[in-house]
C-alpha distance (Angstrom), angle and dihedral (degrees) to the residues before:
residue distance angle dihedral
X1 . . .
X2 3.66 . .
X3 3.77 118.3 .
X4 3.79 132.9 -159.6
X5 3.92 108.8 -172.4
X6 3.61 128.2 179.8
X7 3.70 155.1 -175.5
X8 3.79 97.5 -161.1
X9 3.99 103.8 163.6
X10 3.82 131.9 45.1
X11 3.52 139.0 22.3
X12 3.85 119.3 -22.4
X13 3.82 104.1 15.4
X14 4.06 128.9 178.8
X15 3.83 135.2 149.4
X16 3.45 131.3 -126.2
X17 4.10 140.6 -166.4
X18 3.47 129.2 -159.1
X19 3.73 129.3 -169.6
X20 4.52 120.5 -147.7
X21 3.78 83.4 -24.6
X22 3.49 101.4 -39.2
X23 3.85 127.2 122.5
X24 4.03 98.5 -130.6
X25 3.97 98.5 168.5
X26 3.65 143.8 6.0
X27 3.94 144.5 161.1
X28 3.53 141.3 177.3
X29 3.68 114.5 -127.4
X30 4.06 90.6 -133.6
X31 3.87 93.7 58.7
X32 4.32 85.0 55.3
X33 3.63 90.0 48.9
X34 3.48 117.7 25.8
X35 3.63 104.6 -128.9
X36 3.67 122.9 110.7
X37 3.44 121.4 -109.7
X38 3.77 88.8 4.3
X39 3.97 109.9 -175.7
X40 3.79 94.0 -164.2
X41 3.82 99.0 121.4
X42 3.78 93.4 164.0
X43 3.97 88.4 66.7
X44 4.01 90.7 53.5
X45 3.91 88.0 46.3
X46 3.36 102.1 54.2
X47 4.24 89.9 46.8
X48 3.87 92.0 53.7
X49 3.84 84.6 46.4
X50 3.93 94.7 53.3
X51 3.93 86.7 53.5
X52 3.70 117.7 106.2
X53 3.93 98.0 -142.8
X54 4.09 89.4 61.6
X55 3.48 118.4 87.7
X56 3.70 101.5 -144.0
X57 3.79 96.5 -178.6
X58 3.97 98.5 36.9
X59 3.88 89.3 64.6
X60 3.94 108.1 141.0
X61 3.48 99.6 175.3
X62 3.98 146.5 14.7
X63 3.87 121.5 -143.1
X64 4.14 113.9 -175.4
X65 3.50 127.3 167.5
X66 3.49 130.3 -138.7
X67 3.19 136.1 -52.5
X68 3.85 92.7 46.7
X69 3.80 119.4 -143.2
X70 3.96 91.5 -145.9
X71 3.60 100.9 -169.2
X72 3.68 81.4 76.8
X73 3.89 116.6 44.9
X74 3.93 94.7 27.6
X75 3.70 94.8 -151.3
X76 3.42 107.9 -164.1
X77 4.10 92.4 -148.7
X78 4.27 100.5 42.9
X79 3.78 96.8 129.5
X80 4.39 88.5 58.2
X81 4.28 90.4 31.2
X82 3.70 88.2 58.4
X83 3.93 96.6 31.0
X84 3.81 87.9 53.6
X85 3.87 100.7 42.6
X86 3.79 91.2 43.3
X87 3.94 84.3 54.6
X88 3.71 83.7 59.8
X89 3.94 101.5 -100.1
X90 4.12 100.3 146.9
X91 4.04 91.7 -124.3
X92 3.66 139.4 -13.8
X93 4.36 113.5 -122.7
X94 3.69 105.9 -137.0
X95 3.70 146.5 119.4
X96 3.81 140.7 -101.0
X97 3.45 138.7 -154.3
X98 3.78 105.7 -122.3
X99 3.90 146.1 144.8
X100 3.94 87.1 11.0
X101 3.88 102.6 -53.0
X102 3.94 145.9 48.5
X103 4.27 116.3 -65.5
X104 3.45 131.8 -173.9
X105 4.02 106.0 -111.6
X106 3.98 130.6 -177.0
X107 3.64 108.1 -165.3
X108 3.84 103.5 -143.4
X109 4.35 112.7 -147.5
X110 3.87 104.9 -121.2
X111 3.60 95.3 -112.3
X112 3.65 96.4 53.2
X113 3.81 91.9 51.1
X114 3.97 89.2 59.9
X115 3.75 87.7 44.2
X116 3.91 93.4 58.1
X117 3.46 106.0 43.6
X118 4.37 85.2 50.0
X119 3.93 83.1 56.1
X120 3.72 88.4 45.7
X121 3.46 92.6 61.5
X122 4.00 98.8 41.0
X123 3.97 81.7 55.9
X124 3.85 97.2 -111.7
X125 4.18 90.6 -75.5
X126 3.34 107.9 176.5
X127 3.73 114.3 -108.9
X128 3.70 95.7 31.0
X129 3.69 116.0 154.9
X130 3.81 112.4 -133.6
X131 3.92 119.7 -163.0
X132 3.88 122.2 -173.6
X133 3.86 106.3 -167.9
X134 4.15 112.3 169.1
X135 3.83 131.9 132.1
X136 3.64 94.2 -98.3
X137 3.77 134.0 2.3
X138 3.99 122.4 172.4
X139 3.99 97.0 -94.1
X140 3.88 102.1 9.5
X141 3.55 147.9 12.4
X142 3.64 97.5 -134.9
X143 3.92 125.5 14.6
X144 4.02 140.3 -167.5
X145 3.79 122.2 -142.4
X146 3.70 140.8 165.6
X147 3.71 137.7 -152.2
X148 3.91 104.2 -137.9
X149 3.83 116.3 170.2
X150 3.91 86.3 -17.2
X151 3.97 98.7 -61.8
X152 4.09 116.9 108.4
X153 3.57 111.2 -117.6
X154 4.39 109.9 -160.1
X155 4.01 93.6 -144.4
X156 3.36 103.9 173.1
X157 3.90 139.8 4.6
X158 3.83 127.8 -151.4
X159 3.74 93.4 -2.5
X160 4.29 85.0 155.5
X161 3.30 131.0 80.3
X162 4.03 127.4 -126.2
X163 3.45 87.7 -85.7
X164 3.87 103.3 49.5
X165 3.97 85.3 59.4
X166 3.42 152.1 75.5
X167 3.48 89.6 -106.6
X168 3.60 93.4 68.4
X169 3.95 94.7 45.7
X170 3.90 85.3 58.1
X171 3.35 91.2 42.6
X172 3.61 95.0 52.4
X173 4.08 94.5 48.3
X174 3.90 81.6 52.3
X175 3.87 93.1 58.9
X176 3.53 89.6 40.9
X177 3.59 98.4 51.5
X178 3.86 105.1 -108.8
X179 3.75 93.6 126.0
X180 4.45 123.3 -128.9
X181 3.98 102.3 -67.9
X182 3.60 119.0 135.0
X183 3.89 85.7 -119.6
X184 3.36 94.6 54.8
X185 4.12 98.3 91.0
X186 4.20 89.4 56.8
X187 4.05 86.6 60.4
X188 3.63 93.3 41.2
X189 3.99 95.2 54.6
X190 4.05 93.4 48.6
X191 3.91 83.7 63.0
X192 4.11 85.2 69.7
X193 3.40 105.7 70.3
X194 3.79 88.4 53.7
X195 4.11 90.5 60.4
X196 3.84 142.4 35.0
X197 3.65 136.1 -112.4
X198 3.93 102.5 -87.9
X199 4.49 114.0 -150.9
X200 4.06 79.1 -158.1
X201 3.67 95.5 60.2
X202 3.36 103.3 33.1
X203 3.93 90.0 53.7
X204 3.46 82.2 56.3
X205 3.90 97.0 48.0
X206 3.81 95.2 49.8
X207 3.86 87.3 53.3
X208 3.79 89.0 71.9
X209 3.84 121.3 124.7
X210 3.83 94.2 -109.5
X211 3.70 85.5 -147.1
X212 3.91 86.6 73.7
X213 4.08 87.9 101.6
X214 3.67 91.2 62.1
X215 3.77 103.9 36.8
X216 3.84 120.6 67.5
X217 4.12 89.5 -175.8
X218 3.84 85.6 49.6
X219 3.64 103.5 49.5
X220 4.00 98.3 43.9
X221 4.05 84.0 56.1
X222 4.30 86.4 56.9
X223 3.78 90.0 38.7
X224 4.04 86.8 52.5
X225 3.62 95.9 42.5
X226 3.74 96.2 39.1
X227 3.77 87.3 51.5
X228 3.73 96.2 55.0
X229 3.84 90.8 54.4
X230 4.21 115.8 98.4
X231 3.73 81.7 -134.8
X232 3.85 96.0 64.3
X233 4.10 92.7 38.3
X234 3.82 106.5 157.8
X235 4.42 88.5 -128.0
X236 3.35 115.0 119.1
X237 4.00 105.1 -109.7
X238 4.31 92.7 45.3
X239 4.30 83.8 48.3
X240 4.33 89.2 50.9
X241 3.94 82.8 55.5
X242 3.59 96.0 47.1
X243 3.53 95.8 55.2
X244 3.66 95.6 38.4
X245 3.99 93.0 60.0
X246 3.99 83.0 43.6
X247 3.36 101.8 53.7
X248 3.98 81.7 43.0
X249 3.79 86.3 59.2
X250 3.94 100.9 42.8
X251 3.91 89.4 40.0
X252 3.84 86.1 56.4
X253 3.89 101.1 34.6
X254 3.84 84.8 58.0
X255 3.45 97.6 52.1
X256 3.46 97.2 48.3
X257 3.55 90.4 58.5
X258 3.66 102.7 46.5
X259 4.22 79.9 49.0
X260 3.81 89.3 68.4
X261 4.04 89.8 43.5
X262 3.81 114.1 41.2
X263 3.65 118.1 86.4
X264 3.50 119.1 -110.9
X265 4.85 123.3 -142.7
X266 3.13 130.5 157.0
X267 3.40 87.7 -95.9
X268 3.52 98.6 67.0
X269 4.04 143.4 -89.5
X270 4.25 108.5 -24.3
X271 3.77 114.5 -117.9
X272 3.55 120.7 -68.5
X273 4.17 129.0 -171.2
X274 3.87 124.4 -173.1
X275 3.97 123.8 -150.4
X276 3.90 134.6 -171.5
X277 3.26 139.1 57.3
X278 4.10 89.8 -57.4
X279 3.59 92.5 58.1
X280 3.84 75.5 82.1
X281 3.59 92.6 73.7
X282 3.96 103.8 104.4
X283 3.65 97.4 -178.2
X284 3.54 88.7 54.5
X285 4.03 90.8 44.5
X286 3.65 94.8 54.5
X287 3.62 94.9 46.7
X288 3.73 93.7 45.0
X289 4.09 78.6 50.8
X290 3.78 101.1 54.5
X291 4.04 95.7 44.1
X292 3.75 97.2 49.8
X293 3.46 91.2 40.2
X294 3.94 100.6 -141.5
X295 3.57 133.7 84.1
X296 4.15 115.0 -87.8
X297 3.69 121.2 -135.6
X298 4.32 112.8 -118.8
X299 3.84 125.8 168.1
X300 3.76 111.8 -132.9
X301 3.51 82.6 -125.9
X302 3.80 103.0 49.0
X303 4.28 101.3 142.6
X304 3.86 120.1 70.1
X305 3.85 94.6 -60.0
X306 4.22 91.4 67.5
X307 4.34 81.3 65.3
X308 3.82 89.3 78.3
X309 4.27 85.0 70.2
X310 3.57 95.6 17.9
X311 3.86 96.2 71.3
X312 3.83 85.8 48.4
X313 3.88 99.3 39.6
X314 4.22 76.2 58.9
X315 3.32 107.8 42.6
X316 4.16 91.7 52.6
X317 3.70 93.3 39.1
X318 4.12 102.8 50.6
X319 3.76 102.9 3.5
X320 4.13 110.0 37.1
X321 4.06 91.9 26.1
X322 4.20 88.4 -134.2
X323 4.03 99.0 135.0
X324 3.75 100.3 -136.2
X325 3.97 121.5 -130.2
X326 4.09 119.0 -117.4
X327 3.81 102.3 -103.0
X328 3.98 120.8 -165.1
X329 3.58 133.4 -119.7
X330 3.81 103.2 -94.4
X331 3.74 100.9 73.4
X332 3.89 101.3 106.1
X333 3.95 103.5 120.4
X334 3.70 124.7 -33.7
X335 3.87 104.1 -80.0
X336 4.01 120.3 -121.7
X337 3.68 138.0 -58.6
X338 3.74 122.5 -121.0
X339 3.56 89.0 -110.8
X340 3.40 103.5 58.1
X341 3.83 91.6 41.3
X342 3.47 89.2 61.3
X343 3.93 103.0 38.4
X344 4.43 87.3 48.5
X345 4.47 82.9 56.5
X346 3.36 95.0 42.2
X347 4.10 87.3 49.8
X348 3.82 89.1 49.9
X349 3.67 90.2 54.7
X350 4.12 93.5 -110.4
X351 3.33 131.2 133.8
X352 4.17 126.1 -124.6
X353 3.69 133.9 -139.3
X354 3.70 132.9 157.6
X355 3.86 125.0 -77.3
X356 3.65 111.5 -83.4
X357 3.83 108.1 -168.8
X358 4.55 88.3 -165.1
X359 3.36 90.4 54.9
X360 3.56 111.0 39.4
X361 3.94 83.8 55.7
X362 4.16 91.5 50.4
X363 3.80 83.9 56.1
X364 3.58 88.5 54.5
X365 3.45 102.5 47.1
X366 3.51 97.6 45.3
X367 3.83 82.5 65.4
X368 3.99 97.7 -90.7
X369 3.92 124.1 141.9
X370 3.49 121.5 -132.7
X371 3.74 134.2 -167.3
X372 3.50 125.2 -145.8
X373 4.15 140.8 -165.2
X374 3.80 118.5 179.8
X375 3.73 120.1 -179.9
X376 3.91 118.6 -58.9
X377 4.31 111.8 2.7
X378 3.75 121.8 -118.6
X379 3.62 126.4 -86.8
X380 3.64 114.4 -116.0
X381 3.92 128.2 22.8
X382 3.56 101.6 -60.8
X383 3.74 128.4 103.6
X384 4.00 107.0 -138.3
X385 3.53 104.0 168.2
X386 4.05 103.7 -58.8
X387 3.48 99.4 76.8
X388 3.29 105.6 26.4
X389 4.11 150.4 151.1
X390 3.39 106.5 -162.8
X391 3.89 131.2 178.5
X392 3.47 143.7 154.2
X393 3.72 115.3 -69.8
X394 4.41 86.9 -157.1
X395 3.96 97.5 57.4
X396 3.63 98.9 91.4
X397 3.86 115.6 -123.7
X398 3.25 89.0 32.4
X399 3.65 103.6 122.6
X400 3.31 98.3 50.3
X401 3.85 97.4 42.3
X402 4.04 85.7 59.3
X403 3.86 101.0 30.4
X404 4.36 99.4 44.7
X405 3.77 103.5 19.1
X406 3.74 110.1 38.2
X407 4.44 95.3 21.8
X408 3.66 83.9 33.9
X409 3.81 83.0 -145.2
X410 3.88 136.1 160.9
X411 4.33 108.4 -68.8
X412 4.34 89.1 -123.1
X413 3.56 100.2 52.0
X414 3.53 116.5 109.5
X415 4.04 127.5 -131.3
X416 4.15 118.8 -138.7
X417 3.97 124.6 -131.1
X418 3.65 125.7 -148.5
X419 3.84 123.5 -139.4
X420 3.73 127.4 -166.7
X421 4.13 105.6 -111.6
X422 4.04 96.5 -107.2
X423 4.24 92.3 49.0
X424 4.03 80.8 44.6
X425 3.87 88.0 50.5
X426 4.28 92.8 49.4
X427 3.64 95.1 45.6
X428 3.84 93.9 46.7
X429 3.96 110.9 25.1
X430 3.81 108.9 -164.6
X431 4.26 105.0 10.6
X432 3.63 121.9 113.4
X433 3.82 114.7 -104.9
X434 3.59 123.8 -121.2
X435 3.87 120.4 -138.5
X436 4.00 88.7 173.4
X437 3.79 98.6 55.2
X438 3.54 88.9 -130.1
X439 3.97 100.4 123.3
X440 4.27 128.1 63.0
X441 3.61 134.8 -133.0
X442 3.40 144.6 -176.3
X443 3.93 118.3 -100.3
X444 3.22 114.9 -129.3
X445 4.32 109.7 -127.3
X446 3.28 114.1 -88.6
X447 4.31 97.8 17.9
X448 4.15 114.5 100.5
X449 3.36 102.6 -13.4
X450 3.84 97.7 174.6
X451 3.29 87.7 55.3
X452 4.13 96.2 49.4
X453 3.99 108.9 108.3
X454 3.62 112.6 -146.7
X455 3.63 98.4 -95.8
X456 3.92 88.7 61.8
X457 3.83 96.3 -104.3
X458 3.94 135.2 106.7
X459 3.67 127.7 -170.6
X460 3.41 103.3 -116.4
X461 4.01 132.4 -156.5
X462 3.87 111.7 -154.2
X463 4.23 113.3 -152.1
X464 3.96 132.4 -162.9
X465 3.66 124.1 -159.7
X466 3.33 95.6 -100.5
X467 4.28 79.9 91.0
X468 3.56 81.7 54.5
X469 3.97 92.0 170.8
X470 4.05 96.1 66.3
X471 3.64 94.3 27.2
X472 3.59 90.1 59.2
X473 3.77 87.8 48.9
X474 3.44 98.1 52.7
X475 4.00 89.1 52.1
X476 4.24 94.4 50.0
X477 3.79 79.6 50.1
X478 2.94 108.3 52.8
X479 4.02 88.8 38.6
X480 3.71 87.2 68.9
X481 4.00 102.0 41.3
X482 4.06 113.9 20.7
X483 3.51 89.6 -109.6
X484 3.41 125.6 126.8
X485 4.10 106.5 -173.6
X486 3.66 136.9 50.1
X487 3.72 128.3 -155.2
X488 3.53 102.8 -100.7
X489 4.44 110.2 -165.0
X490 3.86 127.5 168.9
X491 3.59 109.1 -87.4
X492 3.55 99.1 -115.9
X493 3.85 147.0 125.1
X494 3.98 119.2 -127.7
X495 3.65 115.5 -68.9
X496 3.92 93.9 3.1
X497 3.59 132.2 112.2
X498 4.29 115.7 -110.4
X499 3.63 107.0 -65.9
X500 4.22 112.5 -101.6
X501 3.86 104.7 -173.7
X502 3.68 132.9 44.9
X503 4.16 85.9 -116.5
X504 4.17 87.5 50.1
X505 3.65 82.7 59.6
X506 3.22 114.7 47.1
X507 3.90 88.5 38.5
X508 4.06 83.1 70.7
X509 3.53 96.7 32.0
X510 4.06 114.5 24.8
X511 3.62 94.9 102.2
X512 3.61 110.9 28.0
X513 3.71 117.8 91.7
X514 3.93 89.7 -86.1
X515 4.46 87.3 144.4
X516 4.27 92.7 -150.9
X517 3.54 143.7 -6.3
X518 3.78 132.9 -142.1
X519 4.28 118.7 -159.1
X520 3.98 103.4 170.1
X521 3.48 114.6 -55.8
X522 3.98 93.4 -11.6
X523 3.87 135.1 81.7
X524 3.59 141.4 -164.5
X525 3.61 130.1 -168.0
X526 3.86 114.5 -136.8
X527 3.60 129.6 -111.8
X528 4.34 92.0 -94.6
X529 3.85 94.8 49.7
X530 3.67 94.6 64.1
């Protein structure tokens, strides 16, 4: 069976096609275009359709998620596919007039799309625990499902209050000045570590009409009252409070919840996976982690942009009956050819050579940064060795040489650092790695300081050899300075999306002090190293 899945409307679109279960191809639309967020599906359509591995004509069935963009599916049925999933129905069977004739198509309620790709990744076990937290989904802003005998049950809807959402994360940046983009809540949380959980504020916090989700009116009265409070004070130090006691609060009301659902053997909590945009939230994942005592299932792509295999991961799964196969991270586009490697250095007035693995670690160690591309990019928004800015997490100034001058981003957020999985294992006997970089942990002293936050922690990616080109890396590295991570920071300029093509990247980054940069098997050094 030959799938065409979608998430055609909205922030953070891309396509996807999968093959007898198997995810072949998939983009998202903002890595085509450059602009964040970008809700141009048609642009990501036609570049999956101009790929040789997609079988444009052998199409048996659509999947799309909702909100449904449709100029593109024509759906003959929309009005009673979105009245019926917004009355909570998991998807709507129909068809769609696409690619010139009549397809199959199961329109797949936001919500639910989250929900399967989170029980993708926890492997379908039976009894797992799936939690969709975002701002806003179609029916809910957070959800409860089960797997039980391999269907997804929906089990509960909204069981968190404004606080244990997204809602109140955007809500929060709001108060606090941040403005209403999408990447507003991963700025906001940064601001925690810098503050402590305040009894004063969160008195004041849990005093909030809970109805504040649902009433515009209602919840720019709170903002305007909360705002004129000295507790709430827009300065820096009075924000880092405010978002410590919150992300006390959220960290707590989530808990509490997935308390009442998680099944409980002798053996321990049952398995439990989180989707949405919250699912985000590493101090929340980590502490989530340590009380249930078992590692929690989270797509790399968890927000908006995991819908473009979500809807498809469904459909197979509970509509089709086609189990799908576990796919990795590193399936956003299809990476560069030589060629156009070569012709986008030449263009930026660089000069290429082939990949040499002793040097590029020399420049690193003597306090270079390097950016590197390696085949397709990663799905979701975080850099795990394909689009990457790496550096060493010892040279001192590092952090803020790669973090405010060349991302040009906020002074308090903090960078991550990626470990190979036996390093991981020494420096933290016992705890489950994490290949996503969606967990924290403390650093020991002395071990990536650049890349400490100032609560002592650092979200750290864990690698295997199987990515053989930064695993070697990280060994020749640390060979020549004792130290076994690198700072490891989406490889992108300020207020663009990750860089996808060797052109997108040195368009950002060709003449800033960026010292080499590595596409494949070729390198180039930048305009300051020669």
């Amino acid at each position: 069976m030959k799938v065409l899945s979608l998430h055609s409307a909205g922030h953070d679109t891309g396509v996807a096609y999968f093959e007898d279960g198997r995810l072949v191809f998939a983009v998202e639309t903002e890595r085509l275009t450059r602009v964040k967020h970008d809700h141009r599906c048609d642009v990501a359509l036609r570049h999956l359709f101009a790929q040789e591995c997609v079988d444009v004509d052998g199409i048996d069935l659509v999947a799309v998620s909702t909100p449904v963009r449709s100029a593109l599916l024509r759906i003959p049925d929309l009005d009673r596919a979105l009245e019926r999933t917004a009355a909570g129905a998991p998807h709507h069977r129909t068809v769609c007039e696409m690619l010139g004739r009549r397809v199959d198509c199961v329109v797949v309620t936001h919500e639910v799309s989250h929900a399967a790709l989170a029980a993708h990744y926890a492997g379908w076990e039976e009894g797992t625990v799936v939690l969709v937290n975002e701002g806003r989904g179609q029916v809910t802003r957070s959800s409860l499902f089960r797997v039980s005998d391999g269907v997804l049950k929906w089990v509960d809807k909204d069981p968190l209050p404004w606080f244990g959402n997204g809602f109140g994360w955007t809500a929060i940046g709001y108060l606090l000045g941040f403005g209403p983009s999408p990447s507003v809540a991963g700025k906001v949380m940064a601001l925690g570590g810098y503050g402590q959980p305040d009894a004063r504020i969160r008195e004041q916090l849990l005093a909030v009409d809970p109805d504040v989700m649902n009433d515009r009116e209602l919840a720019e009265r709170v903002r305007a009252d909360l705002a004129a409070r000295p507790e709430f004070d827009s300065g820096f130090e009075t924000a880092s409070h405010v978002v410590a006691t919150f992300q006390e609060m959220f960290t707590e009301a989530v808990r509490e919840v997935l308390d009442r659902h998680v099944t409980r053997t002798a053996a321990g909590a049952g398995p439990i996976a989180l989707g949405g945009g919250c699912a985000l939230n590493i101090v929340a994942n980590s502490a989530l982690r340590a009380h249930f005592g078992r590692s929690i299932a989270i797509p790399p792509a968890c927000g908006d942009a995991g819908h473009l295999t979500g809807a498809g991961v469904y459909a197979l799964s509970q509509v089709a009956g086609v189990p799908p196969e576990p796919f990795d991270v590193y399936r956003n586009g299809g990476g560069d050819s030589r060629a156009d490697v070569l012709d986008a250095v030449e263009r930026a007035g660089l000069r290429a050579v082939d990949y040499d693995r002793s040097e590029v670690a020399a420049v690193l160690a003597a306090g270079g940064v390097v950016a590197l591309t390696q085949g397709a990019a990663e799905l979701g928004p975080r850099a795990l060795g394909h689009r990457s800015l790496l550096g060493s997490p010892s040279v001192p100034g590092m952090r803020e040489r790669m973090s405010e001058k060349l991302k040009q981003r906020e002074w308090y957020r903090p960078l991550g650092a990626v470990l190979r999985d036996e390093r991981f294992a020494a420096l933290y006997p016992g705890q489950s790695p994490s290949p996503y970089m969606l967990f924290e942990y403390g650093l020991p002293e002395g071990v990536a300081p650049e890349a400490r936050h100032v609560n002592g922690t650092c979200r750290i990616q864990t690698l295997g050899p199987e990515e053989e080109r930064l695993y070697g890396l990280l060994g020749a590295f640390e060979d020549l300075t004792g130290e076994p991570a690198l700072i490891n920071t989406s490889l992108n300029g300020p207020g663009r999306p990750i860089a996808h093509t060797a052109r997108d990247v040195l368009d950002d980054f060709a003449h800033t002090d960026v010292d080499l940069f590595v596409f494949d098997d070729l390198m180039a050094r930048g305009d300051t190293a020669r």
